[in-house]
Backbone atoms as SQL, in Angstrom:
CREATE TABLE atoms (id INTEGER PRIMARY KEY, chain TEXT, resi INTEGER, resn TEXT, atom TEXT, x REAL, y REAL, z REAL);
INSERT INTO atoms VALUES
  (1, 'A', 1, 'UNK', 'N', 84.274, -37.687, 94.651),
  (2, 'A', 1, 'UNK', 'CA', 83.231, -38.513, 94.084),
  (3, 'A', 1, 'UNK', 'C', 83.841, -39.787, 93.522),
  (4, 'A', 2, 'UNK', 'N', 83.341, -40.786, 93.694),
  (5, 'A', 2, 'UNK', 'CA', 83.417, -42.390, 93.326),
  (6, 'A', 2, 'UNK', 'C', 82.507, -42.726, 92.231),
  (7, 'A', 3, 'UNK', 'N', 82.685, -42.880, 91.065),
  (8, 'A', 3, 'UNK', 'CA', 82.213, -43.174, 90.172),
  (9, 'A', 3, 'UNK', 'C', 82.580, -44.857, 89.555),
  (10, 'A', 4, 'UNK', 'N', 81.416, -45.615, 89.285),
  (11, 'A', 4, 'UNK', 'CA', 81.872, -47.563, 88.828),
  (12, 'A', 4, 'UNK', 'C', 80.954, -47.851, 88.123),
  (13, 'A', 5, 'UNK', 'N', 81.530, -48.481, 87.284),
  (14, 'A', 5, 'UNK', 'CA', 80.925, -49.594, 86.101),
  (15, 'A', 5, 'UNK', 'C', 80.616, -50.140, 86.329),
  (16, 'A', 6, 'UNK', 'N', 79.925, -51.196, 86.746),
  (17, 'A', 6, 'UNK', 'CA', 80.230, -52.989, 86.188),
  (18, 'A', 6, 'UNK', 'C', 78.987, -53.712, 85.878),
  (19, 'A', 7, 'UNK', 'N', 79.561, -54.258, 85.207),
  (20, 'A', 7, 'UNK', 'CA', 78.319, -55.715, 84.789),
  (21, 'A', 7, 'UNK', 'C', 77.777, -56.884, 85.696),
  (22, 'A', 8, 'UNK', 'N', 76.880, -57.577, 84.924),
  (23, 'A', 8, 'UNK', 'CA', 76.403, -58.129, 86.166),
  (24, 'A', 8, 'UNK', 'C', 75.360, -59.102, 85.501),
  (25, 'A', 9, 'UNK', 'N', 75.081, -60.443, 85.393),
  (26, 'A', 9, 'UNK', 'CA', 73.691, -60.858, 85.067),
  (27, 'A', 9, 'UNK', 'C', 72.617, -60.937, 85.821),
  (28, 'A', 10, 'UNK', 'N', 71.465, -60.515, 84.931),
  (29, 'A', 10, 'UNK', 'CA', 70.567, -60.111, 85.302),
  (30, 'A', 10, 'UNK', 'C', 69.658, -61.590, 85.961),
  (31, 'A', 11, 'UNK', 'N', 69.618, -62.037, 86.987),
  (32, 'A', 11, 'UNK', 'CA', 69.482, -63.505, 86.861),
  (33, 'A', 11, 'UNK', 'C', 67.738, -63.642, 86.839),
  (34, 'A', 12, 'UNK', 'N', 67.064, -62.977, 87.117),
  (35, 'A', 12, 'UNK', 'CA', 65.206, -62.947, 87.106),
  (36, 'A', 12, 'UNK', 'C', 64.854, -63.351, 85.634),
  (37, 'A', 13, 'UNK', 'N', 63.843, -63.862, 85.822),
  (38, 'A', 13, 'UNK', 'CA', 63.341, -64.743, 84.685),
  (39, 'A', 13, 'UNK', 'C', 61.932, -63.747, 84.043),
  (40, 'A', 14, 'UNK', 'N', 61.593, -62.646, 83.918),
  (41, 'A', 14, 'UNK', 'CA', 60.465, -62.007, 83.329),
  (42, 'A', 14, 'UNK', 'C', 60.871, -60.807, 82.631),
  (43, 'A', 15, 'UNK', 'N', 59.759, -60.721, 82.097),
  (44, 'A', 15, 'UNK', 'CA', 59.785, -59.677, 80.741),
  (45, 'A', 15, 'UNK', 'C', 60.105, -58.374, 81.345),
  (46, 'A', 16, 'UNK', 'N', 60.957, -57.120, 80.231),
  (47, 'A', 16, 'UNK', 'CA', 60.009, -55.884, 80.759),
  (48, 'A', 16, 'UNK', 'C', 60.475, -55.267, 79.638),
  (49, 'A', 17, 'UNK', 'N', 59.748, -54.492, 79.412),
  (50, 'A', 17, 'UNK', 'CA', 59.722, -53.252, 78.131),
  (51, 'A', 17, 'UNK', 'C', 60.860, -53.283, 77.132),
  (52, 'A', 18, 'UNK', 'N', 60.830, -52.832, 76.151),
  (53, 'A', 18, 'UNK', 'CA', 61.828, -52.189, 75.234),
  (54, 'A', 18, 'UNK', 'C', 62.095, -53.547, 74.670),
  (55, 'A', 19, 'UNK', 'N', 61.649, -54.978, 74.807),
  (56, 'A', 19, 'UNK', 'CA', 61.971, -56.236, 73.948),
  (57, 'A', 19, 'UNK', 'C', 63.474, -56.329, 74.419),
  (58, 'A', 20, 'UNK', 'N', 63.788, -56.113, 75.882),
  (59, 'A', 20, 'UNK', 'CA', 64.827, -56.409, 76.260),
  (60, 'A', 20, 'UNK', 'C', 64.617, -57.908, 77.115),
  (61, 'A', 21, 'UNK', 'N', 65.639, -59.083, 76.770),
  (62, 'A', 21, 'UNK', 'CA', 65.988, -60.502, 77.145),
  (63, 'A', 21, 'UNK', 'C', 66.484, -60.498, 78.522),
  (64, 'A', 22, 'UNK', 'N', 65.700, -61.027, 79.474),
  (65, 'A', 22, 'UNK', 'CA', 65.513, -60.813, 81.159),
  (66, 'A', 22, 'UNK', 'C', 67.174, -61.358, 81.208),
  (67, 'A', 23, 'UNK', 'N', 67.583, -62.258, 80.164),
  (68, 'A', 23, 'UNK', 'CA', 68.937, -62.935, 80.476),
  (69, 'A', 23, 'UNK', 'C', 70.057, -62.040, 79.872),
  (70, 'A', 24, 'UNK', 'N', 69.673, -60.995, 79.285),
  (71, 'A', 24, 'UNK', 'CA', 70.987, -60.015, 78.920),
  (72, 'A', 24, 'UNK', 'C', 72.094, -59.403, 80.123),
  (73, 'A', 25, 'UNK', 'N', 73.277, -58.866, 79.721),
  (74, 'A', 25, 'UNK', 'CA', 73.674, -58.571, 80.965),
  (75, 'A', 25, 'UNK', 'C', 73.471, -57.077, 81.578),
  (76, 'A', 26, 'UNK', 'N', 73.121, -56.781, 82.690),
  (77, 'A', 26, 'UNK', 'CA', 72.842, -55.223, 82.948),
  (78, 'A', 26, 'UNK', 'C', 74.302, -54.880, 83.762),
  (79, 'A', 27, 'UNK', 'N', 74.090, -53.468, 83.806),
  (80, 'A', 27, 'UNK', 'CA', 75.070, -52.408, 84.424),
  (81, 'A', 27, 'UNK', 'C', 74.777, -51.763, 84.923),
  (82, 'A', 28, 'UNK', 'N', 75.632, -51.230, 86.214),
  (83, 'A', 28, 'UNK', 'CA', 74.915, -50.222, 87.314),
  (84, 'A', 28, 'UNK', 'C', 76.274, -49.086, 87.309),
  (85, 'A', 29, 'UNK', 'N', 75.760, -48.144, 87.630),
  (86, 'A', 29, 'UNK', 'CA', 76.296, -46.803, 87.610),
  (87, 'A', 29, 'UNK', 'C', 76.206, -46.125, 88.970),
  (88, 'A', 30, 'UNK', 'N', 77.049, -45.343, 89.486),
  (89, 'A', 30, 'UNK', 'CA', 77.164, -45.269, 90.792),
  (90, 'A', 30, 'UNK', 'C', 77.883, -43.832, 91.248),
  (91, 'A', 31, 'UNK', 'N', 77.317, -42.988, 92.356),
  (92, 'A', 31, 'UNK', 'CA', 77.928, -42.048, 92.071),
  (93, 'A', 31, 'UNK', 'C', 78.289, -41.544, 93.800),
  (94, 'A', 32, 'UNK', 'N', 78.898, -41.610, 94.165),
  (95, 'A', 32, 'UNK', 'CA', 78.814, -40.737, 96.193),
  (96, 'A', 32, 'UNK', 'C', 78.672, -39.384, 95.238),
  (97, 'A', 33, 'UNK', 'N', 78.149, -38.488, 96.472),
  (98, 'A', 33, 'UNK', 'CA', 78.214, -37.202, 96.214),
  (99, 'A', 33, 'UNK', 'C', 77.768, -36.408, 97.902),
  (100, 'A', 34, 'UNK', 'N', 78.058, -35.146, 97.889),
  (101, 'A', 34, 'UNK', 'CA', 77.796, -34.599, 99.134),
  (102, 'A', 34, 'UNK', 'C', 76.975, -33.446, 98.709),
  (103, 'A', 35, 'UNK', 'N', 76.326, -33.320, 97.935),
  (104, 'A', 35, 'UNK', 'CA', 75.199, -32.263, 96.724),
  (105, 'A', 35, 'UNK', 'C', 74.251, -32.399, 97.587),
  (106, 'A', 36, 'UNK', 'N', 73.280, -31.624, 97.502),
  (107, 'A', 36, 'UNK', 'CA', 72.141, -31.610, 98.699),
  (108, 'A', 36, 'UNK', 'C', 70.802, -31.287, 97.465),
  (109, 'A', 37, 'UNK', 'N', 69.641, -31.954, 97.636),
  (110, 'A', 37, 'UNK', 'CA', 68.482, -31.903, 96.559),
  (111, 'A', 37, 'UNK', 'C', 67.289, -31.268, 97.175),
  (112, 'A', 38, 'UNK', 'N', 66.564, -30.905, 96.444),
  (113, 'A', 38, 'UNK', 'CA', 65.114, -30.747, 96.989),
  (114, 'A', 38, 'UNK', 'C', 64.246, -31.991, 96.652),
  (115, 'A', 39, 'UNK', 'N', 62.940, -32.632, 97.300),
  (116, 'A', 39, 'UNK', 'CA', 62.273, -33.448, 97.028),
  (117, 'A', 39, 'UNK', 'C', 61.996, -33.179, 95.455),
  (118, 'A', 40, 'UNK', 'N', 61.611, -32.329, 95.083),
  (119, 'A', 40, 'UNK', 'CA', 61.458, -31.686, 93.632),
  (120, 'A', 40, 'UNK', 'C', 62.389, -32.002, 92.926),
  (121, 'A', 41, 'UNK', 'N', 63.402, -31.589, 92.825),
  (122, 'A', 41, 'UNK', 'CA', 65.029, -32.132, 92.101),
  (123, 'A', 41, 'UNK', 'C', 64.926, -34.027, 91.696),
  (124, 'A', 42, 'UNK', 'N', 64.869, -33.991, 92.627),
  (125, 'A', 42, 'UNK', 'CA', 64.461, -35.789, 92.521),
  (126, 'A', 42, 'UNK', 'C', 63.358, -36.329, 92.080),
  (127, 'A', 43, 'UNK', 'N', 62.632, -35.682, 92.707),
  (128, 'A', 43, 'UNK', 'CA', 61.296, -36.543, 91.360),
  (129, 'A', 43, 'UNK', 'C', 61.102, -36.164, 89.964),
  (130, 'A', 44, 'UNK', 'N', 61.928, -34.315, 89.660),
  (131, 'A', 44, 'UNK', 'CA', 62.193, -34.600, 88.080),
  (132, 'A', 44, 'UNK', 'C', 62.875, -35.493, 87.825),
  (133, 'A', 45, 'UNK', 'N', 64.010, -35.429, 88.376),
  (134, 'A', 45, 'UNK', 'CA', 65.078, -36.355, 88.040),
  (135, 'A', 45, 'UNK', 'C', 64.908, -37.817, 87.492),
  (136, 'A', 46, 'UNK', 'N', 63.956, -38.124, 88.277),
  (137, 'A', 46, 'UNK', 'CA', 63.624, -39.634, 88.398),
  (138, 'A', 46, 'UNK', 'C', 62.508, -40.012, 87.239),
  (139, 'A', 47, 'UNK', 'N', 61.521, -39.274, 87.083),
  (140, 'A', 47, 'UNK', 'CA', 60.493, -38.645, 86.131),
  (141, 'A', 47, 'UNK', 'C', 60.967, -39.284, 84.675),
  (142, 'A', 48, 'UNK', 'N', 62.490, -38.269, 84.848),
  (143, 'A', 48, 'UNK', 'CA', 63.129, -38.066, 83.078),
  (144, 'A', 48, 'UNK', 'C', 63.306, -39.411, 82.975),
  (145, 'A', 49, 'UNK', 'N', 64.439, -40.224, 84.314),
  (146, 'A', 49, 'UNK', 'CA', 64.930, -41.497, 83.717),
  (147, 'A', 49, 'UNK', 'C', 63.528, -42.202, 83.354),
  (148, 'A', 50, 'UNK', 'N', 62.613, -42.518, 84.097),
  (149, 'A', 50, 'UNK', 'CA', 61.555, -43.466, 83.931),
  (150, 'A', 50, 'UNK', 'C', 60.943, -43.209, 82.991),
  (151, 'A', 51, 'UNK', 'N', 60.781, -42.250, 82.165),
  (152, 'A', 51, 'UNK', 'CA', 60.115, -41.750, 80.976),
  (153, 'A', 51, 'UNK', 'C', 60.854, -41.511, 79.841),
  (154, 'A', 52, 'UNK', 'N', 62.218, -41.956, 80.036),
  (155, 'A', 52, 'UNK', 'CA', 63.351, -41.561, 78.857),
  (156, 'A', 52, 'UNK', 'C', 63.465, -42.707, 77.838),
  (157, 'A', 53, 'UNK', 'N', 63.715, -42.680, 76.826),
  (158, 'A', 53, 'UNK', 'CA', 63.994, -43.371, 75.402),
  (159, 'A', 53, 'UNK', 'C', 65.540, -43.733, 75.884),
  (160, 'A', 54, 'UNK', 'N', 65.734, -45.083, 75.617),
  (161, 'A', 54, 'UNK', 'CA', 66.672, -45.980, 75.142),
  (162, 'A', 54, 'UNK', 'C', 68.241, -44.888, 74.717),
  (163, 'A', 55, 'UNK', 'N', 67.530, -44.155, 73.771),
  (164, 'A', 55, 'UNK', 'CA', 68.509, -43.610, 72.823),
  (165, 'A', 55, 'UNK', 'C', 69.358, -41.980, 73.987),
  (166, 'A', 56, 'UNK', 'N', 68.318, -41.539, 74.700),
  (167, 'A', 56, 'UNK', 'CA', 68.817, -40.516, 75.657),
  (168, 'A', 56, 'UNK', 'C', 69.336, -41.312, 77.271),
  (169, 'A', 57, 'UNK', 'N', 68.984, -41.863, 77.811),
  (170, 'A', 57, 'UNK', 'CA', 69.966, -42.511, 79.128),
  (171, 'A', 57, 'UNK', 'C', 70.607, -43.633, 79.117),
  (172, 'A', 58, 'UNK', 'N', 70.130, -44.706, 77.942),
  (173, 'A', 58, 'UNK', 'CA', 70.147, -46.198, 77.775),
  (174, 'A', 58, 'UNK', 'C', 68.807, -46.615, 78.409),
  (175, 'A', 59, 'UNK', 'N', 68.653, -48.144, 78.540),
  (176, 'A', 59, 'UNK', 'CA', 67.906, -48.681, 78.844),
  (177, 'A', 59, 'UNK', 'C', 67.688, -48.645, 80.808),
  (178, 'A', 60, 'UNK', 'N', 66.936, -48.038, 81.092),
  (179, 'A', 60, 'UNK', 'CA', 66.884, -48.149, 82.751),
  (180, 'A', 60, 'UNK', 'C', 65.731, -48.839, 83.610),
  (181, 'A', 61, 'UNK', 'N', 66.194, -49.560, 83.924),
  (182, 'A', 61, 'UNK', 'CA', 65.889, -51.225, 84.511),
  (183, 'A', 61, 'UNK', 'C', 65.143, -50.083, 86.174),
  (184, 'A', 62, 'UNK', 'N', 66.345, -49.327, 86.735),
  (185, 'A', 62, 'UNK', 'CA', 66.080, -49.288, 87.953),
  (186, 'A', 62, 'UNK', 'C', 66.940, -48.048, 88.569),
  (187, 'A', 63, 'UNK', 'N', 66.694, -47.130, 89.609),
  (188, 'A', 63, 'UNK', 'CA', 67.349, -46.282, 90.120),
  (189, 'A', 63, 'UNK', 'C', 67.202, -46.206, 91.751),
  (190, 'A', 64, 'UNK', 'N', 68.321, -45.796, 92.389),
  (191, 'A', 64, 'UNK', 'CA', 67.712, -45.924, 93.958),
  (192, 'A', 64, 'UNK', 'C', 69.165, -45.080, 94.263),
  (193, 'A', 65, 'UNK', 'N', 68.755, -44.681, 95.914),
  (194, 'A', 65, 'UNK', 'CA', 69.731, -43.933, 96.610),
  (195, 'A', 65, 'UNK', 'C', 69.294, -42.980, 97.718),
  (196, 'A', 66, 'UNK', 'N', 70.437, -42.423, 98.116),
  (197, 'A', 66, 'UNK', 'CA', 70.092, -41.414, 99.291),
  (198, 'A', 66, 'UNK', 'C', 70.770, -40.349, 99.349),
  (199, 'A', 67, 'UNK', 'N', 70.357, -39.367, 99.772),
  (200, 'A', 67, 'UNK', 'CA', 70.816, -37.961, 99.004),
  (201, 'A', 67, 'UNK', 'C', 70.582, -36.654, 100.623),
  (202, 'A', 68, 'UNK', 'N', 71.414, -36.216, 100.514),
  (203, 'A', 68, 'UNK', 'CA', 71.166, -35.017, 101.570),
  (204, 'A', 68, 'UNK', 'C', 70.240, -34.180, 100.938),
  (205, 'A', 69, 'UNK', 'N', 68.842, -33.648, 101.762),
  (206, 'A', 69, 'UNK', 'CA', 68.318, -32.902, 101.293),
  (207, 'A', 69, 'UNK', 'C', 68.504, -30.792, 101.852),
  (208, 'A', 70, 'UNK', 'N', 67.902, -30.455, 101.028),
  (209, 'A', 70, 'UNK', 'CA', 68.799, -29.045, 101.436),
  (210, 'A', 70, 'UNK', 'C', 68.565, -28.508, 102.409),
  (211, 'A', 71, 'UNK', 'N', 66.975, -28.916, 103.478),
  (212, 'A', 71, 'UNK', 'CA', 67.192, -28.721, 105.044),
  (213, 'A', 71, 'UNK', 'C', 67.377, -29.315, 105.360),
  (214, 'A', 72, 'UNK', 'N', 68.990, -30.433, 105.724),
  (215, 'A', 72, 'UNK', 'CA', 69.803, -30.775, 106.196),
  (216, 'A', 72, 'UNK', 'C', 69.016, -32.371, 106.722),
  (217, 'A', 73, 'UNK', 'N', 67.872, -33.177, 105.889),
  (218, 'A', 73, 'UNK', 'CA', 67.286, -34.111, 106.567),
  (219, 'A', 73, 'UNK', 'C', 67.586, -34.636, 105.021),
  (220, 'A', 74, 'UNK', 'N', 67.626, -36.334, 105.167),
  (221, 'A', 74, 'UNK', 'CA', 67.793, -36.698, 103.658),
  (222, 'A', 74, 'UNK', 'C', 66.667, -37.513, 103.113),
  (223, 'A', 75, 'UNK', 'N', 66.742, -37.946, 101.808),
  (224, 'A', 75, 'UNK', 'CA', 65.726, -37.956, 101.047),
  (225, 'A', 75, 'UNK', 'C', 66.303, -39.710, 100.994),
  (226, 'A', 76, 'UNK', 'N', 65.484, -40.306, 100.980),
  (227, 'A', 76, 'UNK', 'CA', 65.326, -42.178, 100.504),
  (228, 'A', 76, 'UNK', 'C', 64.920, -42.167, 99.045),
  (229, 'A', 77, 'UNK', 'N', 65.909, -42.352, 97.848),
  (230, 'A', 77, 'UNK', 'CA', 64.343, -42.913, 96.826),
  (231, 'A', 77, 'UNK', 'C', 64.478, -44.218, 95.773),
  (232, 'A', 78, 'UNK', 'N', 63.172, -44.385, 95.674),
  (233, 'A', 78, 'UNK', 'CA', 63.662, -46.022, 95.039),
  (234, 'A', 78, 'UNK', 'C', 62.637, -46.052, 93.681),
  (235, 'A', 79, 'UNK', 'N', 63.372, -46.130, 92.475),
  (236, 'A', 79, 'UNK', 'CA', 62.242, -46.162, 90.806),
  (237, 'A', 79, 'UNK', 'C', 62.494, -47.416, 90.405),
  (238, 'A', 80, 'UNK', 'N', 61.414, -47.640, 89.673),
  (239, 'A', 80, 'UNK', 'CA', 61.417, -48.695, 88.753),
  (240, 'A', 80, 'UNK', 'C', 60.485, -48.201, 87.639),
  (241, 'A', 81, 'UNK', 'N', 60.473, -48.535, 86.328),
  (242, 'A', 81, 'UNK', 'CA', 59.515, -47.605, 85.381),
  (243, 'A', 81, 'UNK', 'C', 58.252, -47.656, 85.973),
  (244, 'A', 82, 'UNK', 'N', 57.510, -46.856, 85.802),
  (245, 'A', 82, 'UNK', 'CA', 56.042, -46.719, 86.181),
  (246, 'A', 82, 'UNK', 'C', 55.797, -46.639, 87.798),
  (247, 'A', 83, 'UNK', 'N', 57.075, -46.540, 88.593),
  (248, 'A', 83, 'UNK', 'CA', 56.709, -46.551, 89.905),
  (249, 'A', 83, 'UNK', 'C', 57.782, -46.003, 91.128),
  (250, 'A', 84, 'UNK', 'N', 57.387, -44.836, 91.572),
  (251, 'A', 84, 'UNK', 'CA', 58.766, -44.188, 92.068),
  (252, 'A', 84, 'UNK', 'C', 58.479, -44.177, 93.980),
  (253, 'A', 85, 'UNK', 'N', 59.304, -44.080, 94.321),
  (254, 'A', 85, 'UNK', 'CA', 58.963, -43.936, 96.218),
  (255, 'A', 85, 'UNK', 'C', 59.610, -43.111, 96.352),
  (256, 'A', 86, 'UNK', 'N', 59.690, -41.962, 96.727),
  (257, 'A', 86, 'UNK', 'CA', 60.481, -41.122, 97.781),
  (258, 'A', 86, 'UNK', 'C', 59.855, -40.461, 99.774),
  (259, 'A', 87, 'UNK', 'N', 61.052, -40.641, 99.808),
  (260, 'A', 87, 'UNK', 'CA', 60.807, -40.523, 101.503),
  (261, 'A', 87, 'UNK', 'C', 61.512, -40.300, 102.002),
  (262, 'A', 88, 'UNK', 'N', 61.410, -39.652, 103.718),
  (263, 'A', 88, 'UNK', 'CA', 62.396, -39.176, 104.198),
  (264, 'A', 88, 'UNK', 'C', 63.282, -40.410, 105.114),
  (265, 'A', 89, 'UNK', 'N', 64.825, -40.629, 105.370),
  (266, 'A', 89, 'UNK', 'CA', 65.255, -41.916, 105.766),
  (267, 'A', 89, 'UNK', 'C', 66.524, -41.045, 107.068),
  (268, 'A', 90, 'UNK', 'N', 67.479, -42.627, 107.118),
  (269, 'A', 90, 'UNK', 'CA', 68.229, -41.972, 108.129),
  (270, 'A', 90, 'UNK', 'C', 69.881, -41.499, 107.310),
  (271, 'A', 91, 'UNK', 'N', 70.063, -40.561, 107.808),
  (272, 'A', 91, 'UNK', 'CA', 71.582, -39.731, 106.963),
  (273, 'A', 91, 'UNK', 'C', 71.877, -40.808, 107.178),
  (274, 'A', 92, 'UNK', 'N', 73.050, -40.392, 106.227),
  (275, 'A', 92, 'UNK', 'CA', 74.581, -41.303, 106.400),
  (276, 'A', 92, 'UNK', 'C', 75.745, -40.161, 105.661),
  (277, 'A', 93, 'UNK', 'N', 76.748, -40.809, 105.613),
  (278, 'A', 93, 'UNK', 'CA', 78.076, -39.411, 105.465),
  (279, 'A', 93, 'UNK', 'C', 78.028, -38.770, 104.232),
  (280, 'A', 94, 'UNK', 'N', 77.484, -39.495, 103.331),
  (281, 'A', 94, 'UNK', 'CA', 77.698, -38.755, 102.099),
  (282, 'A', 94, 'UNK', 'C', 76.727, -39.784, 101.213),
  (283, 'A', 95, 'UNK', 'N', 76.416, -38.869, 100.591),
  (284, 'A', 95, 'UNK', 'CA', 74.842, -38.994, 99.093),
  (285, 'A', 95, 'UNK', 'C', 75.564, -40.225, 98.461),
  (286, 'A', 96, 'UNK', 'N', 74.851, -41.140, 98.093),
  (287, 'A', 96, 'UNK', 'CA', 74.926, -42.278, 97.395),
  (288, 'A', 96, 'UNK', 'C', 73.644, -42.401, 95.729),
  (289, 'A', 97, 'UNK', 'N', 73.657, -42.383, 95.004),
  (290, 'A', 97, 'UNK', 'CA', 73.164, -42.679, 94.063),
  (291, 'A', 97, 'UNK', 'C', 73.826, -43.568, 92.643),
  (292, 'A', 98, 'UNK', 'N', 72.640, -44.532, 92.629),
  (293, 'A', 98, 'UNK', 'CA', 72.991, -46.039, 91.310),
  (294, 'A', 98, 'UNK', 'C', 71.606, -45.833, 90.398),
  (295, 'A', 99, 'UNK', 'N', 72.088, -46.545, 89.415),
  (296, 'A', 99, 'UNK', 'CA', 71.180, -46.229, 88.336),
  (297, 'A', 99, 'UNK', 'C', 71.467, -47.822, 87.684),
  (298, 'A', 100, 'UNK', 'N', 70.399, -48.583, 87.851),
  (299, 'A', 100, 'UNK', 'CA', 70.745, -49.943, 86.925),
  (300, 'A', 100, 'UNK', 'C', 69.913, -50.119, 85.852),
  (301, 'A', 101, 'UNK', 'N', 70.870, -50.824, 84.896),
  (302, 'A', 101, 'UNK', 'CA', 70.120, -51.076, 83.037),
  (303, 'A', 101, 'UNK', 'C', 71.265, -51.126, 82.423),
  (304, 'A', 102, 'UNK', 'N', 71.039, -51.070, 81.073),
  (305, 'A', 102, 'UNK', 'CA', 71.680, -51.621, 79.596),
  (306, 'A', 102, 'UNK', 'C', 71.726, -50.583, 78.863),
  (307, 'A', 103, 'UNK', 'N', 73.417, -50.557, 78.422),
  (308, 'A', 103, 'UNK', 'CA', 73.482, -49.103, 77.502),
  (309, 'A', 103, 'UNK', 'C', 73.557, -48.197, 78.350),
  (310, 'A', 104, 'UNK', 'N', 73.772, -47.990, 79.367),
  (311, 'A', 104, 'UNK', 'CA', 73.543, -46.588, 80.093),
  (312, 'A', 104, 'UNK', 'C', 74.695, -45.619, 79.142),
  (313, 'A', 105, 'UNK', 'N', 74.141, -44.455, 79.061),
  (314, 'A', 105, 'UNK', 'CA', 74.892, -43.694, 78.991),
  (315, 'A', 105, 'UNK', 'C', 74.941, -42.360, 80.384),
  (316, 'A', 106, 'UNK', 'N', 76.165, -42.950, 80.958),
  (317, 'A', 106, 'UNK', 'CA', 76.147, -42.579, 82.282),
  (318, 'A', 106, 'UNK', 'C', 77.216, -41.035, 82.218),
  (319, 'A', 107, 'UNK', 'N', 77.552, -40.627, 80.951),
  (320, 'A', 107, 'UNK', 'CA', 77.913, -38.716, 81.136),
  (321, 'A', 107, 'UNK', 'C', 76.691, -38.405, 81.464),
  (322, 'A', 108, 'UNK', 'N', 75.539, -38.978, 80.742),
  (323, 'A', 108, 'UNK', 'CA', 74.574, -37.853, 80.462),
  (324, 'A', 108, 'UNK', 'C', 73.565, -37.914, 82.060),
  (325, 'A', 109, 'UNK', 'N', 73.986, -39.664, 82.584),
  (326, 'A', 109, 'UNK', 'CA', 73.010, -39.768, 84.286),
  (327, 'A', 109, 'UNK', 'C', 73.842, -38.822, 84.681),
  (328, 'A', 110, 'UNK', 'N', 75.132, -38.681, 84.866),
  (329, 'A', 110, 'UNK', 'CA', 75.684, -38.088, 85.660),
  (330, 'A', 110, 'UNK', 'C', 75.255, -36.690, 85.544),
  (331, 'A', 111, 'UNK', 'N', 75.233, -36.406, 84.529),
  (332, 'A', 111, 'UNK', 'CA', 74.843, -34.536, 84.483),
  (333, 'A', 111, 'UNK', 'C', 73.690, -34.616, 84.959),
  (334, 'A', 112, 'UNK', 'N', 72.574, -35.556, 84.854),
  (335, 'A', 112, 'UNK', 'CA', 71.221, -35.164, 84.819),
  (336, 'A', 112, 'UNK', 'C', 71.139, -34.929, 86.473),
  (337, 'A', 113, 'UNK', 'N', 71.633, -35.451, 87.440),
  (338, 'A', 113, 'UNK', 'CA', 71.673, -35.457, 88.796),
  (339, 'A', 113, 'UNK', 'C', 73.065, -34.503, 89.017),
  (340, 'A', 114, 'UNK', 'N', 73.183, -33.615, 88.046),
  (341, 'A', 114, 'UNK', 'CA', 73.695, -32.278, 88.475),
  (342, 'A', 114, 'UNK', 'C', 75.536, -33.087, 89.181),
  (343, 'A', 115, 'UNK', 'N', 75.779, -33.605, 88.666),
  (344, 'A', 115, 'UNK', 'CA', 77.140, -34.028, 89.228),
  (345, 'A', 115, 'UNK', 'C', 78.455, -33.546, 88.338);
């Protein structure tokens, strides 16, 4: 597993929740994995971040990735608060999942997606 930090400015010019400054800098979190999910697994998953307090994941701007699902076809999914997509897409070698925002506290993404 490949796990990365980094920063990044956020360069979009509009508001969004939590009285966070569109010009602050965000961070993305990143994980390969070869873990296999159920559609279910993932939309809790995704559920918690989009519905989580500041103080339990950090601030989350955004989540996306692709994931082997456990009958062997994989899962596409793409969040933003209030709005999630999942679908079925084309494999690739190994599960990819990012998580972008401010403050992340990325032990606790990482556990939450079972890593």
């Amino acid at each position: 597993m490949i796990y990365h930090s980094h920063d990044h400015e956020h360069g979009h010019h509009h508001h969004h929740h939590g009285g966070h400054d569109a010009d602050e800098v965000f961070q993305s979190w990143g994980a390969e994995s070869p873990r296999t999910y159920t559609d279910e697994e993932i939309a809790g998953i995704l559920k918690i971040l989009s519905e989580s307090t500041e103080e339990e994941y950090g601030f989350i701007l955004r989540s996306k990735g692709m994931v082997p699902r456990t009958d062997g076809t994989w899962i596409h999914f793409d969040m933003v608060p209030e709005e999630t997509e999942i679908r079925t897409g084309a494999a690739d070698y190994t599960g990819r999942i990012v998580v972008i925002g401010a403050g992340l506290k990325e032990d606790k993404i990482q556990k939450l997606f079972g890593l």
